[in-house]
N, C-alpha and C positions, 0 to 999 in steps of 0.2 A: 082889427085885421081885415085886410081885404074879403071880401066875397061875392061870390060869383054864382050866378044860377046855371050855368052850362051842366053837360055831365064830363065825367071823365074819364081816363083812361083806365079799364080795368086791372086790377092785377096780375100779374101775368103766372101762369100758374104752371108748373113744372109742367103738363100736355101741351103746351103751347100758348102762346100770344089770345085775346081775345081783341077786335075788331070794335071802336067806338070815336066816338069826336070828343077832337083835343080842344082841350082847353085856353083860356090866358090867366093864370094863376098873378096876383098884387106880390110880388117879391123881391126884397125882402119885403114885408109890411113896415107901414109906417106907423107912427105915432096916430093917437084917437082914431085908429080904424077900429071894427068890430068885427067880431064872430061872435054870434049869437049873442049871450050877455055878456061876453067877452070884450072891454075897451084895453087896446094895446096902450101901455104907458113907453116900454122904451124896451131893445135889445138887450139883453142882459149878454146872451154867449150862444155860442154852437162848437157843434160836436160832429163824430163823422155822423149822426144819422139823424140831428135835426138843430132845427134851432130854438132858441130858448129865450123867451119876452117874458116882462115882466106886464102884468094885465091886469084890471079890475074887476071884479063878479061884480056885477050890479044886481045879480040877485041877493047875493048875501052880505053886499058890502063889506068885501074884501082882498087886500092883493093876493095874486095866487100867480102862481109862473106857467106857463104852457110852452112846451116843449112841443114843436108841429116836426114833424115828419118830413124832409126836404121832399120839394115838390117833383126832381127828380128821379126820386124813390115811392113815389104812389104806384106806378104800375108795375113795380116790383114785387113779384111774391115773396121771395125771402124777405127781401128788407121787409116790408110790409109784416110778415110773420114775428121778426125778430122783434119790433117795435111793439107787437102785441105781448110779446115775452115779456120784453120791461114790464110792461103795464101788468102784468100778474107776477111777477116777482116781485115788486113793489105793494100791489094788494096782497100777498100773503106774508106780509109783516107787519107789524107795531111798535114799535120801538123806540124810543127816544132821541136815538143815534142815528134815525134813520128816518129820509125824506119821505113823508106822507103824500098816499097819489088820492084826490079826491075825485076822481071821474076819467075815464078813457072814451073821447069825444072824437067824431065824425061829423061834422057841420059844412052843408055845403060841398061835399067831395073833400074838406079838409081834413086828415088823420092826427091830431093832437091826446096831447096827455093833460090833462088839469094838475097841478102838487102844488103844495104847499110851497111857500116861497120865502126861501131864507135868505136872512140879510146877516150878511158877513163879507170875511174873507176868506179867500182860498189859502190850504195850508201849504202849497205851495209859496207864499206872499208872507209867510210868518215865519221863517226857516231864515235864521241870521248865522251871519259867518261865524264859524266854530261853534253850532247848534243854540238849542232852547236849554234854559235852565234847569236843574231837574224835578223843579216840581212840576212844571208847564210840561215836560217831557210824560212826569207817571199820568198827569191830568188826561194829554192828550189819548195817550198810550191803553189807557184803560177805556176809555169811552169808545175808540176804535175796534178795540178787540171783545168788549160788549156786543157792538153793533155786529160785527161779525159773528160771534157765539151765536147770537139771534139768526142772522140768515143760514146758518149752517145748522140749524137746526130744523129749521123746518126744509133743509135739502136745496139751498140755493147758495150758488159757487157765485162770487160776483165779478170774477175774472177780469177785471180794469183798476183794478184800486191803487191810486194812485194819489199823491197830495191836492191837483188838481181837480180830484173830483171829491174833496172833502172839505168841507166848510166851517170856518168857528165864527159860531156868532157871536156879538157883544157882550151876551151874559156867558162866553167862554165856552156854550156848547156846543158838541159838536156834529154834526150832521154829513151821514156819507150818500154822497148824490148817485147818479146814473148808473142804472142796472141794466143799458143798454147791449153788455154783452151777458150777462146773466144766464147762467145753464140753473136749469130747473133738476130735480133732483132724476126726473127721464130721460132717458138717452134721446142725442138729438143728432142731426146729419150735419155735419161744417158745410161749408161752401168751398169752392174753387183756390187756387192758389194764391197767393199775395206776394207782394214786397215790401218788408220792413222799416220802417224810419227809428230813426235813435228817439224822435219824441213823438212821432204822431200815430194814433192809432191807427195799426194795419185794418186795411179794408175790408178783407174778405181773404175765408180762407183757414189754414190749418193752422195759421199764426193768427191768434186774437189777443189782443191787450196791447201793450203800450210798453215795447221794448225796454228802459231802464228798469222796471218795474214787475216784467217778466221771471216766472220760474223757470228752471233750466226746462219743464217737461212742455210747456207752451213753448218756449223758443225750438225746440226740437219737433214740435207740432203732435205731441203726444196728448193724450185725455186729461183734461185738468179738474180736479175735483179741490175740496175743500181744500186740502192741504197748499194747494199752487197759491190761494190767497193768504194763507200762513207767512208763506213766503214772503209775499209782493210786502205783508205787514213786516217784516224785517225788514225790507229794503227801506220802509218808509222810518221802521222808529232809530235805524242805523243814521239816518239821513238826520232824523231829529236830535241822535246823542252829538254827533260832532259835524255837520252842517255840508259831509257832503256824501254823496253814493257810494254803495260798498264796490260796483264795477262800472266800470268806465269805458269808451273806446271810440278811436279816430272813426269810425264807422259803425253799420248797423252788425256790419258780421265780425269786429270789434270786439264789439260788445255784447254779443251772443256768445262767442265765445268763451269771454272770460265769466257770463252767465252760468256758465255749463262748465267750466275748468277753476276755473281760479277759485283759493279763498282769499276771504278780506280779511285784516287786520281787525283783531279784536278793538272792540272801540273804548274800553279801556286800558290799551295803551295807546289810545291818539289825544287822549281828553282826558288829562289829570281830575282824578274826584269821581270818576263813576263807576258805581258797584260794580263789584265783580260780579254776582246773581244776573244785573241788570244785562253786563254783558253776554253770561252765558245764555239767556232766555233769546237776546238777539241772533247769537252765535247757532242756536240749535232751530230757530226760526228759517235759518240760511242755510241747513243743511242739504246737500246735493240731491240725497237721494230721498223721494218724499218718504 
């Protein structure tokens, strides 16, 4: 990764702006740059609050993924805050199911996370027409709701959970990523208003998460505690019994809508062969009212 000896622009702190010389930040980074003993191998992905390389430790001799903080968002004090949230929602878990953060680094004026770096696919990218089979399905299904038990237990809501930020690796485990929007178990202040996409995470604001995936109380921009993840886990193992989403719509207020109104068809009667139990646990996952 690029680096730079300049300073940079401080975060800008809810009293006002602080006063400093700007930078020229190396963006995106390329291949075999470095941050500290950090060598960039390649882009893996980004998100709305940073981007995500796949990198080398040369101290420990090993890949590890670093997720940098978009260079846009350094003199931001929220952003900047929230990105610190990940990085301790992630240190206050263990789990199997769940991506390990090995350092929360500032090198150079750069804001990054060090984690472990999983090689898979997205469970979005494993969802075939008319769903997964059902043993892939309880496989899937129980490692996710694991991993969740575990962050709701020590009081972390992970409010994005979505197939795209879940990963199965080769040897079928499965690992849930980005705790980007992660509410800790203390109350926190939202930011400003936003506007919804059907798939992209809303930015900022009383809507957080990632509309198909949304509980009725996020899309209504109400407090979302453990339960709103309950939820979003229904949309996704509904989405795994018969291979498509329980709500749909021509637009983002669509599909908020029928978020907040509509029920979905039990998904066994769309998909001959699957338990009823199975349906009812999806069924009661999807219920309106948390």
């Amino acid at each position: 990764m690029g680096r730079t000896k300049d300073s940079v622009w401080a975060p800008t702190e809810p009293s006002g702006p602080r006063r400093a010389a700007p930078i020229t930040i190396l963006d995106p980074f390329a291949p075999r740059q470095r941050i500290g003993p950090y060598r960039v191998l390649r882009k893996l992905g980004e998100g709305a609050m940073g981007q995500v390389y796949l990198a080398e430790d040369s101290n420990l001799d090993r890949r590890v993924a670093l997720k940098v903080l978009r260079p846009e968002y350094r003199r931001h004090w929220n952003r900047l805050q929230r990105f610190k949230r990940e990085a301790k929602a992630i240190a206050a878990l263990s789990h199997p199911n769940i991506v390990t953060l090995f350092a929360d680094e500032s090198i150079d004026n750069i804001q990054f996370l060090v984690m472990e770096y999983v090689s898979g696919k997205k469970l979005t990218d494993l969802i075939p027409k008319g769903g997964v089979n059902l043993d892939r399905l309880f496989d899937i299904g129980i490692q996710l709701t694991d991993a969740l038990a575990a962050a709701h237990a020590r009081g972390i809501t992970h409010r994005d959970l979505k197939p795209s930020n879940i990963i199965i690796g080769k040897d079928n485990n499965l690992k849930v990523l980005d705790f980007g929007l992660a509410k800790l178990r203390e109350p926190e202040p939202e930011e400003g208003d936003s506007k919804a996409s059907t798939e992209l995470l809303t930015q900022e604001g009383g809507l957080l998460g990632t509309v198909p995936y949304m509980s009725p109380e996020q899309v209504q921009g109400k407090p979302a505690d453990e339960r709103s993840d309950i939820f979003s886990c229904g949309v996704i193992l509904y989405q795994l019994a018969i291979g498509q989403r329980p709500f749909d719509g021509d637009s983002s207020a669509d599909l908020m809508s029928s978020i907040i109104r509509d029920d979905p068809p039990s998904v066994d009667t769309q998909r001959a062969g699957l338990p009823h139990h199975l349906a009812r646990i999806i069924n009661t996952a999807l219920k309106k009212d948390p």
